[in-house]
Structures are given as structure tokens and as C-alpha cells.
C-alpha positions in Angstrom: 72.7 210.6 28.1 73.0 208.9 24.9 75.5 206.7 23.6 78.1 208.7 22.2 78.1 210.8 25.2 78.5 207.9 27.2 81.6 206.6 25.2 83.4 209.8 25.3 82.9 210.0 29.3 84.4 206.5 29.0 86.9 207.1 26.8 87.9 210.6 29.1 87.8 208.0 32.5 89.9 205.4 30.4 92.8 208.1 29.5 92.4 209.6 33.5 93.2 206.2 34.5 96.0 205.6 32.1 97.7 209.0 32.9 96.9 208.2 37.1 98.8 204.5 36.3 102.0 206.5 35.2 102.2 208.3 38.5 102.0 205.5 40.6 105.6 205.3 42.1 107.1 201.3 41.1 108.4 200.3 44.2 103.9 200.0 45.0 103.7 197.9 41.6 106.8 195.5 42.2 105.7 194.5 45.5 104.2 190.6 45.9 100.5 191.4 46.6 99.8 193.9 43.6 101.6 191.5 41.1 99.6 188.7 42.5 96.2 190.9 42.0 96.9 191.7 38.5 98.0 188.2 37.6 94.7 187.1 39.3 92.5 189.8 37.7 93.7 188.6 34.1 93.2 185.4 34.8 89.1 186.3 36.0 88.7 188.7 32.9 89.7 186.1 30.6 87.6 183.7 32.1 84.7 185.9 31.8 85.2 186.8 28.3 85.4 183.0 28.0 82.4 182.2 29.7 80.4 185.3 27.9 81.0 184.6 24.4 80.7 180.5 25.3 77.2 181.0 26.9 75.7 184.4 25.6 73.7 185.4 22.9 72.1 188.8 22.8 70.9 189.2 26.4 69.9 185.0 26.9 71.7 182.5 28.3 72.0 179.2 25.3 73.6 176.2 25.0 74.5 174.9 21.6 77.9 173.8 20.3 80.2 175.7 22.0 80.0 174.7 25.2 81.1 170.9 24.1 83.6 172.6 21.8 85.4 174.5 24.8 85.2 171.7 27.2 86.8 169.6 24.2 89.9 172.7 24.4 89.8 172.4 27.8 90.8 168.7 27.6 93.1 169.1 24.7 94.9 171.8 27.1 94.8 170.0 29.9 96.8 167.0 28.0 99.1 169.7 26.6 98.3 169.5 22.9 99.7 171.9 20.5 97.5 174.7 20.3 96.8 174.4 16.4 95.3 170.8 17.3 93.4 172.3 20.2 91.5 174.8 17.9 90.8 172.3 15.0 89.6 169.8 17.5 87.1 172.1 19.0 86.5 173.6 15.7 85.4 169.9 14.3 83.7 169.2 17.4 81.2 172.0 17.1 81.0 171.9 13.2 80.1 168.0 13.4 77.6 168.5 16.8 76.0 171.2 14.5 76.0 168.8 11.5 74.4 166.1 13.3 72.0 168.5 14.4 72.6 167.7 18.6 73.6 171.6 19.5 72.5 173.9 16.9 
């Protein structure tokens, strides 16, 4: 199979499952536990794309400047900060950390 053959199968599944979402009667979507699910299941995906593009580079596993520069965030959001502080904060925090030479 090679890769554009695999995107178009992907792409045919995605629009299946799009169409299939339509037919779903609401009374099955407005119910407590598959609200809870899909606010769950954003929470999760966002965590991984998070943790992926904190930790991942290529197919290894590194830690550099990121990963004081989200837990930095983390803080800021924890304390409630603005969000424009949160991202220049982490932003300095790496930039400096990568000056300084400690997590290149």
C-alpha cells in the first residue's frame, strides 16, 4: 500500500464516520455518559499532542528546553495568568535555557 493510497482510505473512513455521526439520533448524544466521554477524550487528545510535540523528535524521545518551558505554562496556568504572559514566559524560559546552553 503506499502512502497516498493509505490517505485516501483514511480520508474515505474519516468522511464514513462523519456521515455515520449525522445519523446518530440526539437524544444518545445529550445523555450524561456520552458528554462526559467526549469531554474526557478532548481532554486525553490534547494532552497527547502536548506531551508529543513537548517530548518527540523524529522517532526519539529528548529533553531540551521545552519541557522546562511547559512546566513554566503549567505554573503560569495554574496561578491564572493571562494567557499572553503564559506564552512569553515560556517562550523566554526556553530561549534563555537555550542561550545559556543548559537544554539545547
Amino acid at each position: 500500500m503506499t502512502l497516498w493510497t493509505a490517505v485516501l482510505v483514511a480520508s474515505i473512513i474519516c468522511a464514513a464516520l462523519k456521515t455515520l455521526g449525522y445519523l446518530v439520533p440526539p437524544r444518545w448524544l445529550e445523555a450524561p455518559r456520552p458528554a462526559r466521554i467526549s469531554d474526557l477524550l478532548t481532554v486525553a487528545l490534547l494532552s497527547a499532542l502536548v506531551a508529543v510535540q513537548t517530548l518527540a523528535v523524529g522517532q526519539t524521545i529528548v529533553v531540551d528546553a521545552r519541557v522546562p518551558a511547559v512546566l513554566v505554562a503549567a505554573g503560569l496556568l495554574l496561578l491564572r495568568a493571562p494567557f499572553l504572559v503564559v506564552v512569553a514566559a515560556a517562550a523566554v524560559t526556553a530561549a534563555l535555557l537555550r542561550l545559556w546552553g543548559w537544554a539545547a
